[in-house]
PDB file of N, CA, C and O in Angstrom:
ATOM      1  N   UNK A   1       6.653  -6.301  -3.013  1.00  0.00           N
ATOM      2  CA  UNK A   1       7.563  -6.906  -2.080  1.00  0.00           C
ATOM      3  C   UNK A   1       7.759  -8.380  -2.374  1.00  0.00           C
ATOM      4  O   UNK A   1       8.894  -8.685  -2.738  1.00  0.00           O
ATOM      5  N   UNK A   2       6.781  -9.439  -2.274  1.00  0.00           N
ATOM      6  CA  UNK A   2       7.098 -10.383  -3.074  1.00  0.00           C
ATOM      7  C   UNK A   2       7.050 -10.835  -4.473  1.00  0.00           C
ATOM      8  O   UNK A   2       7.581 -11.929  -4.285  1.00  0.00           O
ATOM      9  N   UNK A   3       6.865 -10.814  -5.440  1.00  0.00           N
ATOM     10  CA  UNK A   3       6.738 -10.657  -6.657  1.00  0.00           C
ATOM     11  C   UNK A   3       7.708  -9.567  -7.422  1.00  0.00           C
ATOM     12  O   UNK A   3       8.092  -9.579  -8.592  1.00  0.00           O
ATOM     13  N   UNK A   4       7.922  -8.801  -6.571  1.00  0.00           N
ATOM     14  CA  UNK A   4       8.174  -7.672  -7.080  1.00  0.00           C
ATOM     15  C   UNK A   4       8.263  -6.404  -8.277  1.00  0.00           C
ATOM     16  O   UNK A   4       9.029  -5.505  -8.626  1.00  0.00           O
ATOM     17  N   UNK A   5       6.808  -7.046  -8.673  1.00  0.00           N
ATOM     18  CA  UNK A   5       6.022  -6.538 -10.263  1.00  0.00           C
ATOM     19  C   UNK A   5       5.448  -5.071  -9.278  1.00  0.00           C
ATOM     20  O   UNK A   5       5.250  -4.891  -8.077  1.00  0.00           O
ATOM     21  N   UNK A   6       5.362  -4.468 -10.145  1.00  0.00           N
ATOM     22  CA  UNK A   6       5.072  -3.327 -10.131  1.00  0.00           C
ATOM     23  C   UNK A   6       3.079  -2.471 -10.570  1.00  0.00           C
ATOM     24  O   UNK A   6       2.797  -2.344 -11.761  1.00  0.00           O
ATOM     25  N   UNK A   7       2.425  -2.195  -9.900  1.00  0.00           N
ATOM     26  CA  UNK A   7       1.187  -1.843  -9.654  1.00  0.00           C
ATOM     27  C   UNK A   7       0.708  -1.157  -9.447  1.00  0.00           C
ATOM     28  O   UNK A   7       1.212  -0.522  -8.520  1.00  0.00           O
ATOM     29  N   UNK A   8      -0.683  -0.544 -10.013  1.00  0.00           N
ATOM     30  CA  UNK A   8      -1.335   0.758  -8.938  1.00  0.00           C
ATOM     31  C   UNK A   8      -1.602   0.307  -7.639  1.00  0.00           C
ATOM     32  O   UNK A   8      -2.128  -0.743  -7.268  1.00  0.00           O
ATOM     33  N   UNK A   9      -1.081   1.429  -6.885  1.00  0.00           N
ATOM     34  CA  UNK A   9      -1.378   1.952  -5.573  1.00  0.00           C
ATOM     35  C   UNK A   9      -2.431   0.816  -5.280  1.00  0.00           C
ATOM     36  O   UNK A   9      -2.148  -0.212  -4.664  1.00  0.00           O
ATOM     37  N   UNK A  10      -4.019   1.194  -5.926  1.00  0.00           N
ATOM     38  CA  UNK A  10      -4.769   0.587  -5.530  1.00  0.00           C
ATOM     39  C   UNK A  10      -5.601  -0.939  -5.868  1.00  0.00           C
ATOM     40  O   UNK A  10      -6.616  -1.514  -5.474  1.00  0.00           O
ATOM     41  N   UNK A  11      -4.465  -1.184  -6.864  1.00  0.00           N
ATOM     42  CA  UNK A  11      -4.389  -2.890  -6.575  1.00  0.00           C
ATOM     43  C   UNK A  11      -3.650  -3.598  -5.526  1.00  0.00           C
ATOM     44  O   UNK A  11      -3.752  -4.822  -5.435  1.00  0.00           O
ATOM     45  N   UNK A  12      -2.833  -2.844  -4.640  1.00  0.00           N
ATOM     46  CA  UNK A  12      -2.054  -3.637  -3.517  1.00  0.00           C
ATOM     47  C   UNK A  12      -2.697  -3.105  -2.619  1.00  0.00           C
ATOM     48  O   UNK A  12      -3.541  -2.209  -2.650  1.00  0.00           O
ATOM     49  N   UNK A  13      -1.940  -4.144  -1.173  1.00  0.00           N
ATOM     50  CA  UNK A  13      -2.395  -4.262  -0.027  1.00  0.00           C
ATOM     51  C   UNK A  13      -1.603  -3.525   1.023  1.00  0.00           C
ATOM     52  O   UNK A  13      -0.627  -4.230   1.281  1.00  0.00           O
ATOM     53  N   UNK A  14      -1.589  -2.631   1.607  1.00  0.00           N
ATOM     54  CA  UNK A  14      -0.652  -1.795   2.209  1.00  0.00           C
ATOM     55  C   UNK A  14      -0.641  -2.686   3.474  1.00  0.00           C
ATOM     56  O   UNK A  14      -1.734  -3.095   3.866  1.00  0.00           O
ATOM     57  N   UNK A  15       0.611  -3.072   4.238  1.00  0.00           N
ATOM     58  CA  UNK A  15       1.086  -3.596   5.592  1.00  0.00           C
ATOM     59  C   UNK A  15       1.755  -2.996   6.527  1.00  0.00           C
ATOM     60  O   UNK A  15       2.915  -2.703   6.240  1.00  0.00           O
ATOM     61  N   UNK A  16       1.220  -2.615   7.978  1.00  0.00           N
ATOM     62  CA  UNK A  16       2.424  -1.747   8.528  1.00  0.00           C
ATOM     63  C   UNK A  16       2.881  -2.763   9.961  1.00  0.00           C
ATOM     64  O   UNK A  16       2.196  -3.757  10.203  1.00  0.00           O
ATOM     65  N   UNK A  17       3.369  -2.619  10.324  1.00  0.00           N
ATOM     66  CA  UNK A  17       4.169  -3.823  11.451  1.00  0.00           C
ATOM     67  C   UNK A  17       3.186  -2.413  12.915  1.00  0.00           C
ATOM     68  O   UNK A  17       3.148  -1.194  13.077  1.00  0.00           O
ATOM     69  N   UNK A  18       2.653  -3.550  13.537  1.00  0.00           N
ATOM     70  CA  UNK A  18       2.317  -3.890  14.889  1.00  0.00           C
ATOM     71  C   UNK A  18       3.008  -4.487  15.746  1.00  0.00           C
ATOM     72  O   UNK A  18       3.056  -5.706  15.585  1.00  0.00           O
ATOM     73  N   UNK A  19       3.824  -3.884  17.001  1.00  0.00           N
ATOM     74  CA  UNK A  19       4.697  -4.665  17.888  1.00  0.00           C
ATOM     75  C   UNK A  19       5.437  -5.592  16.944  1.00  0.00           C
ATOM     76  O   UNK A  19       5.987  -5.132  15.944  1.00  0.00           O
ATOM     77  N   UNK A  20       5.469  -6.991  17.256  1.00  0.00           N
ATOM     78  CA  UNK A  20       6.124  -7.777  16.340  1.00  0.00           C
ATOM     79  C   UNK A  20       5.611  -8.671  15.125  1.00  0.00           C
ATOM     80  O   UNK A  20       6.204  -9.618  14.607  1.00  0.00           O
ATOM     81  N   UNK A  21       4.295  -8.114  14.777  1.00  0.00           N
ATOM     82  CA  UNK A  21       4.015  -8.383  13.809  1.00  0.00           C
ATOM     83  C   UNK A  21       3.238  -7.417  12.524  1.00  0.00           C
ATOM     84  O   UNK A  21       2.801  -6.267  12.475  1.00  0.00           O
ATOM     85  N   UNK A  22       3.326  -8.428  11.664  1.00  0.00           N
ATOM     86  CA  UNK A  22       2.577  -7.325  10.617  1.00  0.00           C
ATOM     87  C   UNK A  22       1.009  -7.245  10.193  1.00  0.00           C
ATOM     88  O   UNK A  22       0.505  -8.336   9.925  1.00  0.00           O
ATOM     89  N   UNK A  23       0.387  -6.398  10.122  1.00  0.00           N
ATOM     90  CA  UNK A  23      -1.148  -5.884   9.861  1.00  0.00           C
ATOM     91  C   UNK A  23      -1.445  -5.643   8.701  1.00  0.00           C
ATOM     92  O   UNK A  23      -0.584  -5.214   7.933  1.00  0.00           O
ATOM     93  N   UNK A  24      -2.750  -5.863   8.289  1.00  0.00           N
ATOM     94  CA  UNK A  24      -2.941  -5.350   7.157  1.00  0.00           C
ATOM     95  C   UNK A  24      -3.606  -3.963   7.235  1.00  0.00           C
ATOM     96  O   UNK A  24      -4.294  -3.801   8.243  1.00  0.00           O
ATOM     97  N   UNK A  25      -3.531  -2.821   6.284  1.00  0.00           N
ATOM     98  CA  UNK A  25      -4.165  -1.728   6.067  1.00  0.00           C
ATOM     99  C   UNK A  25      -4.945  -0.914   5.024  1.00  0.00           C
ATOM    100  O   UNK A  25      -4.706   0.051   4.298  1.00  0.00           O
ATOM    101  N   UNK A  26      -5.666  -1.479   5.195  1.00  0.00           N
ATOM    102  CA  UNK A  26      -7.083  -1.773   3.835  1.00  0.00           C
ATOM    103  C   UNK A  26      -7.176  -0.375   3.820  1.00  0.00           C
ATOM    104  O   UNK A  26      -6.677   0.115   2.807  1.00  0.00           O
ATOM    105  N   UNK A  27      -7.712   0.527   4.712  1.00  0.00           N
ATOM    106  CA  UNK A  27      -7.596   1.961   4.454  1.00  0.00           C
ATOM    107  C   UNK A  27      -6.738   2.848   4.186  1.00  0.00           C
ATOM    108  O   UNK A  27      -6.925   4.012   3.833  1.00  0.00           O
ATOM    109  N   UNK A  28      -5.624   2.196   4.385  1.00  0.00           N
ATOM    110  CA  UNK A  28      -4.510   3.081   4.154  1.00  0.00           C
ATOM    111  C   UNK A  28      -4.108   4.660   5.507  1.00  0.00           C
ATOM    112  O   UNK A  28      -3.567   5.757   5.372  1.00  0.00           O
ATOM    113  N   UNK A  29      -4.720   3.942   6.650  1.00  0.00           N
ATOM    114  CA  UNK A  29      -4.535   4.860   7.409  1.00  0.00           C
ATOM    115  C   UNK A  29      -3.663   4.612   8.595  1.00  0.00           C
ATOM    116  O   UNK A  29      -3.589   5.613   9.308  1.00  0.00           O
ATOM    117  N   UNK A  30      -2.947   3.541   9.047  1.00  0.00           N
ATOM    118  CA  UNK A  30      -2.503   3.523  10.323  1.00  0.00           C
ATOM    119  C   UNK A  30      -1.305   4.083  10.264  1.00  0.00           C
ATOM    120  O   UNK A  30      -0.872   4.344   9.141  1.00  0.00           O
ATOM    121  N   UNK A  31      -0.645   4.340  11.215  1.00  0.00           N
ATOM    122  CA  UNK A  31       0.603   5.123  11.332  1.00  0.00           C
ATOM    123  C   UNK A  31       1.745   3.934  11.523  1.00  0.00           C
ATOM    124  O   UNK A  31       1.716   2.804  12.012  1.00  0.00           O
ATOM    125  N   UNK A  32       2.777   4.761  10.885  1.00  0.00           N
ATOM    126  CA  UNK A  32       3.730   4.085  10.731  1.00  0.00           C
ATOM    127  C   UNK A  32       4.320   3.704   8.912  1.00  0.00           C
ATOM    128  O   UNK A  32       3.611   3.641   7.908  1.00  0.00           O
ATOM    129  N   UNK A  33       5.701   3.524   9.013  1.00  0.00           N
ATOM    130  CA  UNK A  33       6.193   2.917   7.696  1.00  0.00           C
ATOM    131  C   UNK A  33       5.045   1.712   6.783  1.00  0.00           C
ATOM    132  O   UNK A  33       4.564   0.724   7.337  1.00  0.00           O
ATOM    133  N   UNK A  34       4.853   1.994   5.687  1.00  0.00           N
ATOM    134  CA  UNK A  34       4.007   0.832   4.909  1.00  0.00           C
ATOM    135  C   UNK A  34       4.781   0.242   4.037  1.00  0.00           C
ATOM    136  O   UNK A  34       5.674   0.920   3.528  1.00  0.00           O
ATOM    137  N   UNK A  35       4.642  -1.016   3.695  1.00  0.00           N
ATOM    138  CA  UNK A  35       4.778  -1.638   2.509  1.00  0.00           C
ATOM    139  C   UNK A  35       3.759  -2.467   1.716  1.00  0.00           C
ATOM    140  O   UNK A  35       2.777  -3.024   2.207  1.00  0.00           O
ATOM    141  N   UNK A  36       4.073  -2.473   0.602  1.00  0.00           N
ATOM    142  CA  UNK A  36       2.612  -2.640  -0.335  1.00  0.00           C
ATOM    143  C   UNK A  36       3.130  -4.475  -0.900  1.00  0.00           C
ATOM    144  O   UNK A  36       4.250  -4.983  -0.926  1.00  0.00           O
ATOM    145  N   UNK A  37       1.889  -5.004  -1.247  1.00  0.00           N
ATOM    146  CA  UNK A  37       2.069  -6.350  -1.438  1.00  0.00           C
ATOM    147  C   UNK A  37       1.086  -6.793  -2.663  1.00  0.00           C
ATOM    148  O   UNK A  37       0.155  -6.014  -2.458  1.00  0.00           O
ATOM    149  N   UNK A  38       0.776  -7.416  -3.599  1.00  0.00           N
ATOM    150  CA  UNK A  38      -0.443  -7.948  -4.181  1.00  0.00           C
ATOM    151  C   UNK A  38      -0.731  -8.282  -3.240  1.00  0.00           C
ATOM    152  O   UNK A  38       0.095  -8.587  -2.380  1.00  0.00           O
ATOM    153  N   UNK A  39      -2.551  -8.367  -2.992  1.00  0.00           N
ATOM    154  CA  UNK A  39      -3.653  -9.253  -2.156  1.00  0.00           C
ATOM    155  C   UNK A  39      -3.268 -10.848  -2.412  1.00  0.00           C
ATOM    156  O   UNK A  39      -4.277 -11.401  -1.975  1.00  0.00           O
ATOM    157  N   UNK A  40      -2.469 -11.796  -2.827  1.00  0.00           N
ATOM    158  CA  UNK A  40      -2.383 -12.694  -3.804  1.00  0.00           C
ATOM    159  C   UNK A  40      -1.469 -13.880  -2.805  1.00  0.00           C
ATOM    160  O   UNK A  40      -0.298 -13.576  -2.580  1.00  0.00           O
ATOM    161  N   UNK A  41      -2.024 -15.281  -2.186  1.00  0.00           N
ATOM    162  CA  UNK A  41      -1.383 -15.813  -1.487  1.00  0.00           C
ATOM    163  C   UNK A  41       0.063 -16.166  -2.200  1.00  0.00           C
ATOM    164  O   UNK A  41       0.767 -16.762  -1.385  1.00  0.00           O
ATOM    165  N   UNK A  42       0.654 -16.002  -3.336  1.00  0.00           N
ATOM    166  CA  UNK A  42       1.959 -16.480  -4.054  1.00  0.00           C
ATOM    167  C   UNK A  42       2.939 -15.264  -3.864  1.00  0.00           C
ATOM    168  O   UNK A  42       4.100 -15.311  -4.271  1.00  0.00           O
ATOM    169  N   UNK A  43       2.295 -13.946  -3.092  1.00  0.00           N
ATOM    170  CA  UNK A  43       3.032 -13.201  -3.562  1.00  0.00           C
ATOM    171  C   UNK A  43       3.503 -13.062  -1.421  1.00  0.00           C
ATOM    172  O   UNK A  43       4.575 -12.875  -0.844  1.00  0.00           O
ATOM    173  N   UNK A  44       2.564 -13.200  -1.081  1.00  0.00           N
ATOM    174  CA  UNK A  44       2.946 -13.336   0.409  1.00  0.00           C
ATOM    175  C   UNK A  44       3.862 -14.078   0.896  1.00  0.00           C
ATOM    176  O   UNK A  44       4.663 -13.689   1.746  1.00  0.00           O
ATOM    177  N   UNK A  45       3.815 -15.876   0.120  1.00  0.00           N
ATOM    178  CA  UNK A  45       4.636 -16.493   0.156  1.00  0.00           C
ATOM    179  C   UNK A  45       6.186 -16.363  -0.005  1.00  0.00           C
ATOM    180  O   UNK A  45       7.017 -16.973   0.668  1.00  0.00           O
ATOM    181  N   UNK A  46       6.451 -15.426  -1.053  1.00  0.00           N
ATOM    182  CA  UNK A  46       7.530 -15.082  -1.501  1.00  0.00           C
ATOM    183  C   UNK A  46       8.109 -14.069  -0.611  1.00  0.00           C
ATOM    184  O   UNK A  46       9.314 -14.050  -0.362  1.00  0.00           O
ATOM    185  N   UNK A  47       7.054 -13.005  -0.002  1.00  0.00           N
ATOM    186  CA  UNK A  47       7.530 -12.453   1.097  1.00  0.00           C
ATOM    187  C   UNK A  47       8.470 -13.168   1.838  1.00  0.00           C
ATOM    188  O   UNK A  47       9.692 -13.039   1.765  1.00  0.00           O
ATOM    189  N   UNK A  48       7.863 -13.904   2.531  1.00  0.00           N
ATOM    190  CA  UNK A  48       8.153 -14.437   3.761  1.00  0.00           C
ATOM    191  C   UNK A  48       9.278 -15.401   3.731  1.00  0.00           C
ATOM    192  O   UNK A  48      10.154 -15.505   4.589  1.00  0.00           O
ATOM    193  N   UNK A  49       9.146 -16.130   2.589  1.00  0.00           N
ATOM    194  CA  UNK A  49      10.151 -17.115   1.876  1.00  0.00           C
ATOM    195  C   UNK A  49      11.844 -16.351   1.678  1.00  0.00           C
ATOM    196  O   UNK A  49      12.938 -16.915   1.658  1.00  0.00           O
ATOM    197  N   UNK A  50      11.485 -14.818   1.547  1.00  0.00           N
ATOM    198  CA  UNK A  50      12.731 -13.723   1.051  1.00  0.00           C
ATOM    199  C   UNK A  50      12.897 -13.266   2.326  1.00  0.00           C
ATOM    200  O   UNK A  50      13.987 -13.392   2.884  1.00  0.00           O
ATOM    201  N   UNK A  51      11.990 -12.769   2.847  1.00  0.00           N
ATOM    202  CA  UNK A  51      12.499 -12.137   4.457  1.00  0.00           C
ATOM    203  C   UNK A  51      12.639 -10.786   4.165  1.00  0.00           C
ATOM    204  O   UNK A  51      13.688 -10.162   4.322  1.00  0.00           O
ATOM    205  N   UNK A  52      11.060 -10.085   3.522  1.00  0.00           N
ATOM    206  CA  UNK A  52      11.215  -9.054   2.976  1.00  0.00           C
ATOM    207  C   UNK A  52      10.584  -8.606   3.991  1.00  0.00           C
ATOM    208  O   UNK A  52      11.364  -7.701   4.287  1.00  0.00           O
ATOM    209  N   UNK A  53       9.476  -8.522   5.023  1.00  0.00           N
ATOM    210  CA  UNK A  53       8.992  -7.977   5.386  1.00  0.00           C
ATOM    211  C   UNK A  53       9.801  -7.250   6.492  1.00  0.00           C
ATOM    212  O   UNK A  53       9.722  -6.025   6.578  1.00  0.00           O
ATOM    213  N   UNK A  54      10.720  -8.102   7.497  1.00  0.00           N
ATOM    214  CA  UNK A  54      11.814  -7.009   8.352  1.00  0.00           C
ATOM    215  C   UNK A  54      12.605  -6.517   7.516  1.00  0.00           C
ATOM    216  O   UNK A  54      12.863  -5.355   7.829  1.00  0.00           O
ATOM    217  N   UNK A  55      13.335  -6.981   6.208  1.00  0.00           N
ATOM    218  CA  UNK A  55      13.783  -5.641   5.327  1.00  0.00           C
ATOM    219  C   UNK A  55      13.001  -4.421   5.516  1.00  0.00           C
ATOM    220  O   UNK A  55      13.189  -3.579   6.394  1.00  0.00           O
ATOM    221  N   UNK A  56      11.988  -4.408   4.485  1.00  0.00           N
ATOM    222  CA  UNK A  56      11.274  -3.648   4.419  1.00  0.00           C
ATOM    223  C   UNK A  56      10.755  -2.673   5.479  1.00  0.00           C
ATOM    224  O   UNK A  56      10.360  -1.542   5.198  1.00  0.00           O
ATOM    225  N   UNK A  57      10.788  -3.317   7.040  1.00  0.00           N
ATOM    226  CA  UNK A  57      10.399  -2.327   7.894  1.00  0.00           C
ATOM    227  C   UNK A  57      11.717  -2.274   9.048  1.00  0.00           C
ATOM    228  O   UNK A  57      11.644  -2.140  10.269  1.00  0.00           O
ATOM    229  N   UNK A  58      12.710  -2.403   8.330  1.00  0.00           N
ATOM    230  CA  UNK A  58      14.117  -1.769   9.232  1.00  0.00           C
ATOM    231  C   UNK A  58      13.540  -2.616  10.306  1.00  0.00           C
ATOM    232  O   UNK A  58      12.737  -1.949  10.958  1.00  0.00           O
ATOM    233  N   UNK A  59      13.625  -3.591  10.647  1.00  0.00           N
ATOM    234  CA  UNK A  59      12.980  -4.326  12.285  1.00  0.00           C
ATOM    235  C   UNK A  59      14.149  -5.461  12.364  1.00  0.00           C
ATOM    236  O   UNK A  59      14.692  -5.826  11.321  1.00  0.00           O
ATOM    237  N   UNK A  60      14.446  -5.896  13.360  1.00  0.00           N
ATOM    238  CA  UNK A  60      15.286  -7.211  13.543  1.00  0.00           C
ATOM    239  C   UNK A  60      14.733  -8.123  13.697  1.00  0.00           C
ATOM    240  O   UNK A  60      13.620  -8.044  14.217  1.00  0.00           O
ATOM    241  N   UNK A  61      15.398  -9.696  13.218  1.00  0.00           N
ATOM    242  CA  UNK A  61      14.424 -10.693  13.408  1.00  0.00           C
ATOM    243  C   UNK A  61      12.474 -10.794  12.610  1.00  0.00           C
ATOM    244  O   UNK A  61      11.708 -10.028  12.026  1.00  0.00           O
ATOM    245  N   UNK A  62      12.473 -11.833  12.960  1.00  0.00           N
ATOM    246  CA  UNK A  62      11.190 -12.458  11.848  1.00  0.00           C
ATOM    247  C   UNK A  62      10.130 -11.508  12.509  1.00  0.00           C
ATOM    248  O   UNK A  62      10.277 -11.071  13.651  1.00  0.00           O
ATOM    249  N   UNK A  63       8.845 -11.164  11.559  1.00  0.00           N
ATOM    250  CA  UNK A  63       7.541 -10.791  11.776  1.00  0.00           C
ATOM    251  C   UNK A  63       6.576 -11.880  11.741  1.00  0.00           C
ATOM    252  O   UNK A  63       6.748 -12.831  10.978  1.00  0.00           O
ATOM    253  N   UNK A  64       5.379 -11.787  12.667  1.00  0.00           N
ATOM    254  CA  UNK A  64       4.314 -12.904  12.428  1.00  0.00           C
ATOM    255  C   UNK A  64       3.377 -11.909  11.645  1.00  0.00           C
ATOM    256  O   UNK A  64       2.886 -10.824  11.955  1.00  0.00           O
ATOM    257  N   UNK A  65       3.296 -12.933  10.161  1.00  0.00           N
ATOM    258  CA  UNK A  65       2.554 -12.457   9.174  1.00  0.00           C
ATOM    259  C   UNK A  65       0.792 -13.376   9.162  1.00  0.00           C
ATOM    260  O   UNK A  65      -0.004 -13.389   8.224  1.00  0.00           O
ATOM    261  N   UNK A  66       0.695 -13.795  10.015  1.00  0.00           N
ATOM    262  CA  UNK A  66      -0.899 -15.292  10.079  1.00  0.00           C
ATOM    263  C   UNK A  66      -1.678 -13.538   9.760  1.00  0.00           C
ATOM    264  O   UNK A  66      -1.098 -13.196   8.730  1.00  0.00           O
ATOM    265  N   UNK A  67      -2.336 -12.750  10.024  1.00  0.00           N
ATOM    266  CA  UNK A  67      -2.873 -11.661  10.055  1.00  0.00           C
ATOM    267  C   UNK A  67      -2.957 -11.261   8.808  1.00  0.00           C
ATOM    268  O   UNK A  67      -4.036 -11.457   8.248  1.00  0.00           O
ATOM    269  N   UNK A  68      -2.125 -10.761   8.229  1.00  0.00           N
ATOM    270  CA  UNK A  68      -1.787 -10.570   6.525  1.00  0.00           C
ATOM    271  C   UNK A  68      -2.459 -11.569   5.860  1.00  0.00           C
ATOM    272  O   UNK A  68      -3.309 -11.379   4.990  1.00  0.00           O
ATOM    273  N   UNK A  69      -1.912 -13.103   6.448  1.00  0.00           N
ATOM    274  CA  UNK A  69      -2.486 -14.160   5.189  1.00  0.00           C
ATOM    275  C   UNK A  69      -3.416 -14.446   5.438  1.00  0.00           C
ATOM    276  O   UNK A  69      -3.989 -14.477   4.349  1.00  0.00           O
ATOM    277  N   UNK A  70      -4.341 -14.817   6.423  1.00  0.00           N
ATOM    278  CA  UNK A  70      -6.264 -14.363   6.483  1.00  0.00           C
ATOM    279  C   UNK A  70      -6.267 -13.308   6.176  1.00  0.00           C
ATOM    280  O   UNK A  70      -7.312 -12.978   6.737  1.00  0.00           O
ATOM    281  N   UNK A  71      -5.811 -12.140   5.547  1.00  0.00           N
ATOM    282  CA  UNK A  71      -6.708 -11.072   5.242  1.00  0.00           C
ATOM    283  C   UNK A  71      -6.587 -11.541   3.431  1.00  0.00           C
ATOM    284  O   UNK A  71      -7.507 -11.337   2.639  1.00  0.00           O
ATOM    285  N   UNK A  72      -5.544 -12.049   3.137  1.00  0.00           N
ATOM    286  CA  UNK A  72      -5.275 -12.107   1.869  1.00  0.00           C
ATOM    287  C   UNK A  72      -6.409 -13.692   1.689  1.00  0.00           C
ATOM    288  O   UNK A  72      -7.150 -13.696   0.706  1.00  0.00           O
ATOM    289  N   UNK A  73      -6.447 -14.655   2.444  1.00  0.00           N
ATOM    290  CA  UNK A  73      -7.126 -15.507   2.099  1.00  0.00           C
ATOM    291  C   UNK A  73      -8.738 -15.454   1.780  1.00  0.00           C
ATOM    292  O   UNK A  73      -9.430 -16.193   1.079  1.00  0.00           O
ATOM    293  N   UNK A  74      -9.142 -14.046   2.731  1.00  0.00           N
ATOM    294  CA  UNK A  74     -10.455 -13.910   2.705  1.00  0.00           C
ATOM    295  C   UNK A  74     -10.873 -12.677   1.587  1.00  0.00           C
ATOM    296  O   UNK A  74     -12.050 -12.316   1.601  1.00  0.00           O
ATOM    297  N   UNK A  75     -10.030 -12.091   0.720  1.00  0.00           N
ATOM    298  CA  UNK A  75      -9.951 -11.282  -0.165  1.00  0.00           C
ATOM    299  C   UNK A  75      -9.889 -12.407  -1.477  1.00  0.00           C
ATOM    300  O   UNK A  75     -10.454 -12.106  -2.528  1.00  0.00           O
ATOM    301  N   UNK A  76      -9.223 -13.614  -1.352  1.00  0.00           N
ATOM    302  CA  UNK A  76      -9.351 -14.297  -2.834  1.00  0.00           C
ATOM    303  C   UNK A  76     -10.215 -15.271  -2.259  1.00  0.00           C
ATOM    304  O   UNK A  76      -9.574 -16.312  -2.404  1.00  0.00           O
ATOM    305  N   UNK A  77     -11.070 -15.500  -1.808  1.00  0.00           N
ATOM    306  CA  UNK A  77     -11.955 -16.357  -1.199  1.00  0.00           C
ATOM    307  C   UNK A  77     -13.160 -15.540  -1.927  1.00  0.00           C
ATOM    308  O   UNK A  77     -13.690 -16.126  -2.871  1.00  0.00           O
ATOM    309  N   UNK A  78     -13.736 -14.015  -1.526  1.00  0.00           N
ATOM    310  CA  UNK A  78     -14.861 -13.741  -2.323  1.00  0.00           C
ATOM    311  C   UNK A  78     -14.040 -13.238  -3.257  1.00  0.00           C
ATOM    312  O   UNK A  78     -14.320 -12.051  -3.092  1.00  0.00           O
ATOM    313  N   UNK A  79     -13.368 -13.241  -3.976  1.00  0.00           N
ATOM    314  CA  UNK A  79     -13.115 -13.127  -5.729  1.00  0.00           C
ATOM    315  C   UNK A  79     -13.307 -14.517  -6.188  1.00  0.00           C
ATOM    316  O   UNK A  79     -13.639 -14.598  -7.370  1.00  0.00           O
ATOM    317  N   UNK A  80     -13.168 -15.738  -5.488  1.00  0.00           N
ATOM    318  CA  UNK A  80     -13.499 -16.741  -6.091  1.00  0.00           C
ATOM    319  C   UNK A  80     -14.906 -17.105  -6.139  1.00  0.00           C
ATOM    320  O   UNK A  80     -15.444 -17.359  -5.061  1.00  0.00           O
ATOM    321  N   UNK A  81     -15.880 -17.201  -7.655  1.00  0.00           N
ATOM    322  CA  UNK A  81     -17.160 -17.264  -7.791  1.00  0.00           C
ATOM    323  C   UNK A  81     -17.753 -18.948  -7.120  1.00  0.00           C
ATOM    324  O   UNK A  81     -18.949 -19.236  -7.146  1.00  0.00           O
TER     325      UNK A  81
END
């Protein structure tokens, strides 16, 4: 979605929209439409910067993504040694 490079399944981060915002779904289980993202704060950016995420989930108006980007911050936080 942002980047829009192409990946296994299980190198991305699946997101599904909560009320008016978006979640992350590490298990891959909540219900509802998903869209997949790198874990990667440059690629979130670009999300949000494009206005992919209400594309992506047919929704009107902006999503609050703060949820997504602590999950993504604390995912390259322990990859960083």
């Amino acid at each position: 979605m942002g980047c829009r490079e192409r990946a296994a399944k299980n190198e991305l981060l699946r997101i599904v929209v909560d009320g008016d915002a978006c979640v992350p779904d590490r298990r891959g289980t909540l219900p509802g439409r998903g869209a997949y993202i790198h874990p990667v704060p440059v690629c979130i950016d670009q999300a949000v910067r494009r206005r992919a995420f209400p594309r992506a989930f047919r929704v009107q108006g902006p999503l609050d993504t703060t949820d997504v980007s602590r999950a993504v911050e604390t995912v390259v936080g322990r990859a960083t040694p």
